[in-house]
VOBA-1610 file (N, C-alpha, C; in pm, whole numbers, padded with zeros to 5 digits, always signed):
BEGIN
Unk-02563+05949+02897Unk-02662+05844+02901Unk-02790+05898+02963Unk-02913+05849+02905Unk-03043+05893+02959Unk-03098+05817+03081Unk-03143+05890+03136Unk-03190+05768+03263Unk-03288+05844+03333Unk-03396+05783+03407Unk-03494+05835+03466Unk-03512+05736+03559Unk-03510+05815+03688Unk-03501+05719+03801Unk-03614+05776+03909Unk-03687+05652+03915Unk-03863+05701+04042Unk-03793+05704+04165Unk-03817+05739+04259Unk-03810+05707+04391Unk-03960+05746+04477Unk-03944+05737+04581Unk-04041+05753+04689Unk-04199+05647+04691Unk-04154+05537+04638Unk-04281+05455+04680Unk-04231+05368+04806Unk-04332+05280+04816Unk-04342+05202+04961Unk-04464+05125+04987Unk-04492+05112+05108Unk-04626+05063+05127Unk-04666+05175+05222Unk-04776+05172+05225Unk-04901+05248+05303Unk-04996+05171+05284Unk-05076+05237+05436Unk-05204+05202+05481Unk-05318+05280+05374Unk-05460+05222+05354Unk-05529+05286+05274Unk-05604+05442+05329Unk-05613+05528+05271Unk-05605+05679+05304Unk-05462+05728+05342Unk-05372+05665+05287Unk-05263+05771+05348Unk-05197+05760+05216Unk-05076+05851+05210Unk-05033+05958+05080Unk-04896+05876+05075Unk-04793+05925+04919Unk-04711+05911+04889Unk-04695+05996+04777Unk-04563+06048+04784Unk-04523+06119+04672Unk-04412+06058+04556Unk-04400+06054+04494Unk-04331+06014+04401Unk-04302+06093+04326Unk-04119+06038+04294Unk-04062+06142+04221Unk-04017+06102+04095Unk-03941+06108+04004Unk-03908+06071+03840Unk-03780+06221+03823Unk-03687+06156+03847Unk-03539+06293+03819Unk-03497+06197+03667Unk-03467+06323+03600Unk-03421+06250+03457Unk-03313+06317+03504Unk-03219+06250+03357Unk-03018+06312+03330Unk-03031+06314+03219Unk-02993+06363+03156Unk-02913+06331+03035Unk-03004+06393+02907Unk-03131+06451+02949Unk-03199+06525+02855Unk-03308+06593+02951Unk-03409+06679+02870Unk-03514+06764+02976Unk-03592+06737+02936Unk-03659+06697+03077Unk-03767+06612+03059Unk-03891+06703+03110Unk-03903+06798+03051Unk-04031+06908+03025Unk-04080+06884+02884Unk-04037+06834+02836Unk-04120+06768+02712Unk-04255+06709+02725Unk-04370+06753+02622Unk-04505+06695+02691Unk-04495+06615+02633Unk-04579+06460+02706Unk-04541+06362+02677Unk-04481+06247+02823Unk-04421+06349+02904Unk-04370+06275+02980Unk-04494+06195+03087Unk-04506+06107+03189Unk-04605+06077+03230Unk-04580+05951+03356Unk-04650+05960+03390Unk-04654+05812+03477Unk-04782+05735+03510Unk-04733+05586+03491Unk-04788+05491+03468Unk-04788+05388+03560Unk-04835+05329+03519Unk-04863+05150+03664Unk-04893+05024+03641Unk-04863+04934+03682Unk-04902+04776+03653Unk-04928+04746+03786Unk-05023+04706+03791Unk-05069+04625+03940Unk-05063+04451+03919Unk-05097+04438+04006Unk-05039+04268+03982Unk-05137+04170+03882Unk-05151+04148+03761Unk-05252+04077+03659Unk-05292+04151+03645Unk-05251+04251+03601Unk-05288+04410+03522Unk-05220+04421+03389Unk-05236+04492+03359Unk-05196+04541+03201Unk-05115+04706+03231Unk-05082+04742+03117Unk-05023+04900+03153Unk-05124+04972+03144Unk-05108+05094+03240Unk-05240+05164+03314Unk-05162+05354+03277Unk-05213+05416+03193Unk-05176+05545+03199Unk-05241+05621+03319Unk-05162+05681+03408Unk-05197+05723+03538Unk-05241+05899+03503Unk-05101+05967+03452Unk-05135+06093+03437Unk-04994+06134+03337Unk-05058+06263+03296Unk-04947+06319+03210Unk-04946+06413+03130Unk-04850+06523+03111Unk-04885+06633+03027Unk-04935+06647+02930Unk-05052+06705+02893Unk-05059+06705+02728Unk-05018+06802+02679Unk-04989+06801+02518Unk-04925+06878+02414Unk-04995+07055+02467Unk-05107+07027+02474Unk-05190+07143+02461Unk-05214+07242+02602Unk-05080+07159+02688Unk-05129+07261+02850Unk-05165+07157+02923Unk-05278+07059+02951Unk-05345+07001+03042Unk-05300+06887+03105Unk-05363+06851+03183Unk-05292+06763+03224Unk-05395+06606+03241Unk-05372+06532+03173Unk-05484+06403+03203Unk-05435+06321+03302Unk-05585+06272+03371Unk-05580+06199+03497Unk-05615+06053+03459Unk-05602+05931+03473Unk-05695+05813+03482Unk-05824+05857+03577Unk-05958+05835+03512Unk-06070+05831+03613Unk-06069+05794+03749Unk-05987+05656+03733Unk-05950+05617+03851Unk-05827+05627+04000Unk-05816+05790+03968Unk-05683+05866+04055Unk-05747+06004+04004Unk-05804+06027+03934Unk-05874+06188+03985Unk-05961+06234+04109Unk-05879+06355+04116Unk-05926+06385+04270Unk-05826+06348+04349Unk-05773+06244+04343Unk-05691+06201+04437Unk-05515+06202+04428Unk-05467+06217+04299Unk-05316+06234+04259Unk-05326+06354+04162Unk-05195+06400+04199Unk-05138+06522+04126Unk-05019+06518+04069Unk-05037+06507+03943Unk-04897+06599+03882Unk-04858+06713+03891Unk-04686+06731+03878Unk-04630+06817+03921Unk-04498+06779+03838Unk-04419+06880+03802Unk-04316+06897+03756Unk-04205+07065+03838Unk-04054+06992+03798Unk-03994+07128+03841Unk-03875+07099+03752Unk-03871+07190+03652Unk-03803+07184+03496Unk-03653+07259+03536Unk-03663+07281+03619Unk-03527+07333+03707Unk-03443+07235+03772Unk-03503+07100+03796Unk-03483+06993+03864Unk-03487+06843+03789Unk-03548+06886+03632Unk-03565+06805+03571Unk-03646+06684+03657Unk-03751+06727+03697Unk-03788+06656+03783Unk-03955+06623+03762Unk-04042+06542+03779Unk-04200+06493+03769Unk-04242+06434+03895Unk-04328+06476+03957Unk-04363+06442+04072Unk-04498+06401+04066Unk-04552+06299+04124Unk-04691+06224+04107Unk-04746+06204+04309Unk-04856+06330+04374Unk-04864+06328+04491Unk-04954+06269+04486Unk-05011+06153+04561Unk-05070+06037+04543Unk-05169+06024+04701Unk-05279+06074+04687Unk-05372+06084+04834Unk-05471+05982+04825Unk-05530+06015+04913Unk-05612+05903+04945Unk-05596+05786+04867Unk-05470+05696+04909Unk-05474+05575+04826Unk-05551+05508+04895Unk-05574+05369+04756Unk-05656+05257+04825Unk-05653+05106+04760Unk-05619+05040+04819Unk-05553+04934+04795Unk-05557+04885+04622Unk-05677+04910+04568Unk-05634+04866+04386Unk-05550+04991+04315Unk-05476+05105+04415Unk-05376+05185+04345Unk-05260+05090+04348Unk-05242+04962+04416Unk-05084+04913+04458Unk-05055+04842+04335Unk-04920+04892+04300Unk-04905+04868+04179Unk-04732+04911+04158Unk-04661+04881+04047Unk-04560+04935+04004Unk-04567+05067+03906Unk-04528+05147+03968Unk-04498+05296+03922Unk-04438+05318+03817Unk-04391+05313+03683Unk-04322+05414+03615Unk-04313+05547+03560Unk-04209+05616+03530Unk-04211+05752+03425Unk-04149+05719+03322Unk-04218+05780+03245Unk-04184+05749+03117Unk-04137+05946+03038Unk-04058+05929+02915Unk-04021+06064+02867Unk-04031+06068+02726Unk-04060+06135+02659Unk-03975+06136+02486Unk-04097+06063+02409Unk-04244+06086+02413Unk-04312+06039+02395Unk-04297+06036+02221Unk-04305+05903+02181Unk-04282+05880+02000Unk-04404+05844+01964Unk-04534+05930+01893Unk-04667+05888+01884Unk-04642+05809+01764Unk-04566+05848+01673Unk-04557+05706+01523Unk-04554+05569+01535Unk-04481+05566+01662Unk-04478+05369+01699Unk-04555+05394+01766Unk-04619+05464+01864Unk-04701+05434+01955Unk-04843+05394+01928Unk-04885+05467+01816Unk-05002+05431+01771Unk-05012+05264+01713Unk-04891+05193+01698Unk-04908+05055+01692Unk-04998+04959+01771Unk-04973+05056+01893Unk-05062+04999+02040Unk-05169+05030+02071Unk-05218+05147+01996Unk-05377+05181+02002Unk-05499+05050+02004Unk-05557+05099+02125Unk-05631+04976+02132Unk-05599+04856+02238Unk-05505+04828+02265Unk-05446+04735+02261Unk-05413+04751+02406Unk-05434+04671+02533Unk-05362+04634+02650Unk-05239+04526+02655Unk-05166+04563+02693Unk-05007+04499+02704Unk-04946+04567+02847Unk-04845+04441+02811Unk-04776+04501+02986Unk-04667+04589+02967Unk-04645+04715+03053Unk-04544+04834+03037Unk-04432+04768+02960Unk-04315+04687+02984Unk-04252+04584+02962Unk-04251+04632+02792Unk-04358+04595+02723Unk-04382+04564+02565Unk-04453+04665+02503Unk-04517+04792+02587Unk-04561+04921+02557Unk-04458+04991+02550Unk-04383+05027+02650Unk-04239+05169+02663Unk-04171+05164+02553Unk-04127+05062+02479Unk-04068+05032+02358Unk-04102+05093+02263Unk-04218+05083+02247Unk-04340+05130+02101Unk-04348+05264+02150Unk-04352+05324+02274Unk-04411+05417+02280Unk-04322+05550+02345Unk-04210+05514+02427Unk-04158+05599+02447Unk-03962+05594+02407Unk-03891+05756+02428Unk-03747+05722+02414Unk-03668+05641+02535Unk-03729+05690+02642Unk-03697+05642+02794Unk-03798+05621+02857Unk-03759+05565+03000Unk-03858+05500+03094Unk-03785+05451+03194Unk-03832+05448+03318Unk-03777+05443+03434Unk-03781+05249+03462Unk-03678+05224+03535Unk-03742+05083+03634Unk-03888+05044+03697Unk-03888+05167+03715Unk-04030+05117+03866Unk-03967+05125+03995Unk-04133+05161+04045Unk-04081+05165+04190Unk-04262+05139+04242Unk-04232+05025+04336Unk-04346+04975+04384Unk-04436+05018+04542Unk-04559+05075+04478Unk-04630+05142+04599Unk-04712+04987+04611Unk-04724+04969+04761Unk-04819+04849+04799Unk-04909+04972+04902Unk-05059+04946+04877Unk-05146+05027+04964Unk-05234+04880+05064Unk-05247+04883+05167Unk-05291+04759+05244Unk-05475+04844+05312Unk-05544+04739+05330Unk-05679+04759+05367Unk-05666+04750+05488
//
């Protein structure tokens, strides 16, 4: 069975860090494609960061500079180090894996909540795990 499970969120104060992790099973999740994402509260799904096909790695404008991806393919593992937060980062976390661009492009355009995106768009996807950042 596939499963991808976040850990390490919480709450924090604003300027202080969290790391977050994403361990898959059941397949390897060094596949580009993989990524993590967020819903904040009356938000929509928010692409945070994530490998691209071609090497790089994309940031949201709004977490560059300040979060890093990281992977350890030995560990099957994605790590998202998350600095200087500030309170509109608080939000629910996911990773997502197995990126399927044929359905996904259904959603082009289009804001929806993770919930009704991961479906269209990926093979797996984690629960969530909720960072609250306070002012």
């Amino acid at each position: 069975e596939v499963q991808l499970v976040e850990s390490g969120g919480g709450s924090v104060q604003a300027g202080g860090s969290l790391r977050l992790s994403c361990t898959a099973s059941g397949f390897t999740g060094d596949d580009a494609g993989m990524g993590w994402y967020r819903q904040g509260p009356g938000n929509e799904c928010e692409l945070v960061s994530t490998n691209n096909t071609d090497g790089t790695t994309y940031y949201a404008d709004s977490v560059k500079g300040r979060f890093t991806l990281s992977q350890d393919n030995t560990k099957n593992a994605a790590y998202l180090q998350m600095n200087s937060l500030k309170p509109e980062d608080t939000a629910v976390y996911y990773c997502a894996g197995d990126f399927r661009p044929a359905t996904a492009i259904q959603a082009l355009g289009q804001m929806m909540p993770c919930a009704q995106y991961f479906p269209m768009a990926f093979g797996y996807w984690g629960r969530g795990i909720p960072v609250a950042v306070s002012s």
